[in-house]
Residue frames relative to the residue before (quaternion, step in Angstrom):
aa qw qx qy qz dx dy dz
X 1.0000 0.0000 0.0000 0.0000 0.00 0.00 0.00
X 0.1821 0.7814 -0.5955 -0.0408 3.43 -1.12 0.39
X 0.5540 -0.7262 0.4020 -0.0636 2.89 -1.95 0.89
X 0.1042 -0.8953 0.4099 0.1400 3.74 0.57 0.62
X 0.0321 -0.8318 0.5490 -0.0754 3.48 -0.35 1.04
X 0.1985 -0.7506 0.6275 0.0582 3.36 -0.72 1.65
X 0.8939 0.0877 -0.1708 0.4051 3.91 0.48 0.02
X 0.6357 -0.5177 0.3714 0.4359 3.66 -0.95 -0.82
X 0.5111 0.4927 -0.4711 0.5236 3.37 1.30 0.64
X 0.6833 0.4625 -0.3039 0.4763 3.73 0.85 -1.21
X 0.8289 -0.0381 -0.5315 0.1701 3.63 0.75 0.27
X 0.1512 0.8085 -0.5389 0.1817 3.10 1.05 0.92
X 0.6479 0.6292 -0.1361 0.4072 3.23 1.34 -1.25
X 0.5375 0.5548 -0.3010 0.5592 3.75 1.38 -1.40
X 0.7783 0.4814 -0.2305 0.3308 3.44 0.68 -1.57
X 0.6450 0.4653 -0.2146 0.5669 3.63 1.32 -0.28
X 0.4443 0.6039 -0.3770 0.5438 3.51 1.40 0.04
X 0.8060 0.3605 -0.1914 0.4287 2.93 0.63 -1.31
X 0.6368 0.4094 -0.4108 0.5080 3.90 1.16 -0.24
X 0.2383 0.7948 -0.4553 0.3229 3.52 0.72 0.48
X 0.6878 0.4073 0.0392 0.5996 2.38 0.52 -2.71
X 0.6475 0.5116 -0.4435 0.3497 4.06 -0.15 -0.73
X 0.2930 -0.7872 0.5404 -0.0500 2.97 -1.32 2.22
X 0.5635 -0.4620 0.4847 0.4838 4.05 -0.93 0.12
X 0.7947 0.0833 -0.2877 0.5280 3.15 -1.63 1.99
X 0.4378 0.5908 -0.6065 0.3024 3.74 0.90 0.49
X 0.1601 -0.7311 0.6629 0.0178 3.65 -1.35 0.19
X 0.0029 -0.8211 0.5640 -0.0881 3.25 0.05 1.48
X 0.4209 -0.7246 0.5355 0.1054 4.17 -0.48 1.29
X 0.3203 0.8162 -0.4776 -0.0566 3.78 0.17 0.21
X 0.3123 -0.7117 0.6220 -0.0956 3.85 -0.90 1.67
X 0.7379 0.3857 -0.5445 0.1010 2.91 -1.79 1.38
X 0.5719 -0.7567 0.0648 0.3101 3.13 -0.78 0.49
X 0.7408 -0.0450 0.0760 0.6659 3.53 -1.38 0.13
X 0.9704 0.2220 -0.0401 0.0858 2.54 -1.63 0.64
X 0.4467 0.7173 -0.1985 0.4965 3.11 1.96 -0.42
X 0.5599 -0.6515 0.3496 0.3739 3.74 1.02 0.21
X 0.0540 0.7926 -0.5664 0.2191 3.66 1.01 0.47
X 0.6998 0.3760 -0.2192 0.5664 3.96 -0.26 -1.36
X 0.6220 0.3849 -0.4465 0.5154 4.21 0.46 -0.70
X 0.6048 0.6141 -0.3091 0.4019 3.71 0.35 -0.52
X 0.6417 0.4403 -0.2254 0.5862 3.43 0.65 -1.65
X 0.7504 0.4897 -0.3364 0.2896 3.60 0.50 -1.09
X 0.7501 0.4327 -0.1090 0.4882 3.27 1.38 -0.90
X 0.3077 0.6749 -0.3507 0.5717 3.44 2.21 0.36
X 0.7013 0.6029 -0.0565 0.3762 2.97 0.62 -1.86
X 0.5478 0.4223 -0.2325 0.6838 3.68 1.04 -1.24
X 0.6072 0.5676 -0.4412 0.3384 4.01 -0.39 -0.56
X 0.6110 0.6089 -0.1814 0.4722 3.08 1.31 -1.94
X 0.4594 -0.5836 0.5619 0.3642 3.58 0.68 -1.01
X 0.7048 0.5940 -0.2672 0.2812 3.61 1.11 0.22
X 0.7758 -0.6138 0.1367 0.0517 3.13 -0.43 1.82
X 0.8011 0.3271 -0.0601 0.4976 2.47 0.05 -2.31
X 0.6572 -0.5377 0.3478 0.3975 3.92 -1.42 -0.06
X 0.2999 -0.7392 0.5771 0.1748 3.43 -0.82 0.78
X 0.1997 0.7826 -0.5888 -0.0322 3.67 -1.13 0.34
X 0.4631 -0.6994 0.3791 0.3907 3.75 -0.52 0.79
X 0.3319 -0.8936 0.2723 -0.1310 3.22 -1.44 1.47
X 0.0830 -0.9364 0.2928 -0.1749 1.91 1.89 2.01
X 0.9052 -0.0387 -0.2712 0.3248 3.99 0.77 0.43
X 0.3045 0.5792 -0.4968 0.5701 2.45 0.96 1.80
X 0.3530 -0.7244 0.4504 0.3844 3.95 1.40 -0.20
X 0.7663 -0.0134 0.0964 0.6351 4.35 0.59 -1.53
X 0.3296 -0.7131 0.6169 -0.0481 3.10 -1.22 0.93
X 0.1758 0.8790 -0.4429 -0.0172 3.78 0.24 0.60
X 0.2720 -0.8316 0.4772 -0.0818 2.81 -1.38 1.30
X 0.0171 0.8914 -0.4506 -0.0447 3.93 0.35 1.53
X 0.4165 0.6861 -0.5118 0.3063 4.01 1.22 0.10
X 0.4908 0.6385 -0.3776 0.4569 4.23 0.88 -0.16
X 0.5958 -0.3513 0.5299 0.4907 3.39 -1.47 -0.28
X 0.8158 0.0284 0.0034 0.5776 3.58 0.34 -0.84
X 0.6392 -0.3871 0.5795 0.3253 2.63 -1.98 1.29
X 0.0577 -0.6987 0.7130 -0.0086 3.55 -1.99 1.15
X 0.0063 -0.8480 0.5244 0.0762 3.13 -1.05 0.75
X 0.4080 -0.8063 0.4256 0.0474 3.16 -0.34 1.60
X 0.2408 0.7853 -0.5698 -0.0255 4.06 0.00 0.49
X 0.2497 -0.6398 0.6760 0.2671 3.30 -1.39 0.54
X 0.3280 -0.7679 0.5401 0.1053 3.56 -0.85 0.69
X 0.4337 0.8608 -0.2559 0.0738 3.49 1.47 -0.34
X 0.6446 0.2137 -0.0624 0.7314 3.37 1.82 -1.03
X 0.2429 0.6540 -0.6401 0.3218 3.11 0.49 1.14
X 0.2439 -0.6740 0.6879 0.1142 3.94 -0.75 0.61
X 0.8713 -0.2003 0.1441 0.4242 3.67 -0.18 -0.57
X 0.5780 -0.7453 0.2511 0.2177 3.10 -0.65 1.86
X 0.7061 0.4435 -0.4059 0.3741 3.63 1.07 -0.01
X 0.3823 0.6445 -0.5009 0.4331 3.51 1.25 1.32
X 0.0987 0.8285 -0.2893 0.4691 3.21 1.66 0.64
X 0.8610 0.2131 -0.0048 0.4617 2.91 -0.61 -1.24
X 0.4321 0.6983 -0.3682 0.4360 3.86 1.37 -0.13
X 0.6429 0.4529 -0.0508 0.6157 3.37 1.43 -1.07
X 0.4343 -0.5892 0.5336 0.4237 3.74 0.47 -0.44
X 0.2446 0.7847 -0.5677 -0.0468 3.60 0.71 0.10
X 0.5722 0.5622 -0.4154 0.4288 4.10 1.45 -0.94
X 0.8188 0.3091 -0.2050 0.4382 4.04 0.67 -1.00
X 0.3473 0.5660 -0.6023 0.4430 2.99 1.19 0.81
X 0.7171 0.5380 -0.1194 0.4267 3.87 0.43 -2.31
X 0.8647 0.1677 -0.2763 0.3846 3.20 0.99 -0.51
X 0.5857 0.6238 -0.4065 0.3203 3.23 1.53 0.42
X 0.8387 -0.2724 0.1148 0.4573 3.72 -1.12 -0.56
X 0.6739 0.4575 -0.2590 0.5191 3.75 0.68 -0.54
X 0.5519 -0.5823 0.5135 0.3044 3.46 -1.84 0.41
X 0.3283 -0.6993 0.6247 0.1135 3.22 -1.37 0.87
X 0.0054 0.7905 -0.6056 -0.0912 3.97 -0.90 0.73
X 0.3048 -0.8527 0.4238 -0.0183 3.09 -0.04 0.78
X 0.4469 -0.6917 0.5655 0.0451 4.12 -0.11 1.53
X 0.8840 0.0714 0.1297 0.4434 3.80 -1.18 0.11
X 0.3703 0.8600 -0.3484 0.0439 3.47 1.13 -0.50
X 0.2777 0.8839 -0.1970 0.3206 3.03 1.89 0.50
X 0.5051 0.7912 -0.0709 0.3374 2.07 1.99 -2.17
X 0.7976 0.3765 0.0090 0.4712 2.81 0.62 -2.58
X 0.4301 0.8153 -0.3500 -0.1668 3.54 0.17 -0.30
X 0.4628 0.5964 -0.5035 0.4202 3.22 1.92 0.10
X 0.7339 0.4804 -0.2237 0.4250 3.67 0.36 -0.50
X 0.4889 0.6159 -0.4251 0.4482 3.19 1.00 0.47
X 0.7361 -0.5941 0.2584 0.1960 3.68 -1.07 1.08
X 0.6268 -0.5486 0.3191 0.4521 3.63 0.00 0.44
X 0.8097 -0.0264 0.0493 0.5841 3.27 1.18 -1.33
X 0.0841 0.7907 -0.5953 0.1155 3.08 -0.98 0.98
X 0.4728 -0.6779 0.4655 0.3165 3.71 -1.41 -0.17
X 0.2438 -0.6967 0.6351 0.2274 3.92 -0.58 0.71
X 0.1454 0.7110 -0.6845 -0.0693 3.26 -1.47 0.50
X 0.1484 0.8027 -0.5769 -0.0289 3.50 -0.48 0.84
X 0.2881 -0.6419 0.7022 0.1090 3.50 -1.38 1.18
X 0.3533 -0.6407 0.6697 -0.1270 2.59 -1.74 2.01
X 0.0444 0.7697 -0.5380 -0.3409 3.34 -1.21 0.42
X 0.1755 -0.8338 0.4979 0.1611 3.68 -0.99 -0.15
X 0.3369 -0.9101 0.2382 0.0381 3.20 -0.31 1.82
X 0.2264 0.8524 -0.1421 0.4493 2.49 2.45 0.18
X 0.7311 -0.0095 0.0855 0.6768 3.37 1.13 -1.35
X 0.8796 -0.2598 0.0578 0.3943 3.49 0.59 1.47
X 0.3855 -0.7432 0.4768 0.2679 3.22 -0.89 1.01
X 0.4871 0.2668 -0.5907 0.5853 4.32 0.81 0.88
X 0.5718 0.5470 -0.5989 0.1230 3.84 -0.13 -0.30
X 0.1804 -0.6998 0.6892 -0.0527 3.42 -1.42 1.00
X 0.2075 -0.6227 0.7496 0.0855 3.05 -1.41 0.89
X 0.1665 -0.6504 0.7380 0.0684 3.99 -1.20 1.28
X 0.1636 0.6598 -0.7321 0.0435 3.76 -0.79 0.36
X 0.1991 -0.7339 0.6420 -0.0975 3.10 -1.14 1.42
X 0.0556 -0.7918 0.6003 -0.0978 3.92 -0.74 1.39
X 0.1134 -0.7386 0.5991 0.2875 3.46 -0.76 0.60
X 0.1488 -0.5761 0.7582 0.2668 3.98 -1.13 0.25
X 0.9704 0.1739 -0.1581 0.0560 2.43 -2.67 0.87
């Protein structure tokens, strides 16, 4: 599936669509680069959830957790991660496999240790058709 976004409201908005829909034990993978509006996403992920309080992406801290939503959310940035079995230092296994949704930064990073199934979502821009345009493409694996 994908999503065309012409600003920071449209995807704040895609991105809260989608926490709407987002069920206990989801695991959502979210890719692109710098700068590409990741943290607007999480924030508007995050709002879907029912949660309140401010999100921001938790790049050194590693997960960021959030229980004011329908579901408990855990938010990890994966960026300065060095090797993927610093993970589990955090609780990263009873997080993915436990009751709340996992969203997952850089998850590129991590990918041997990622769940069987889960949901890519990686925002593209293209300067082609504006400098807010975004491409959302959403994949489930496995």
């Amino acid at each position: 599936m994908e999503y065309n976004s012409y600003s920071p409201e449209d995807t704040f908005n895609i991105a809260k669509e989608i926490g709407m829909k987002a069920k206990a034990g989801d695991v959502f993978c979210l890719n692109g680069d710098l700068g590409v509006g990741k943290t607007l996403f999480s924030q508007g992920f995050a709002k879907g959830l029912g949660i309140e309080e401010s999100v921001n992406s938790p790049t050194f801290t590693i997960v960021q957790e959030y229980d004011d939503g329908r579901l408990p959310l855990y938010h990890f940035d994966v960026y300065r991660i060095d090797d993927p079995e610093e993970m589990e230092e955090v609780g990263f296994s009873d997080m993915v496999y436990g009751e709340g949704v996992c969203l997952i930064e850089w998850a590129n990073l991590i990918e041997d240790i990622l769940p069987e199934s889960y949901t890519t979502i990686t925002i593209e821009k293209q300067l082609d058709k504006g400098f807010d345009y975004r491409l959302i493409r959403i994949e489930k694996e496995g």
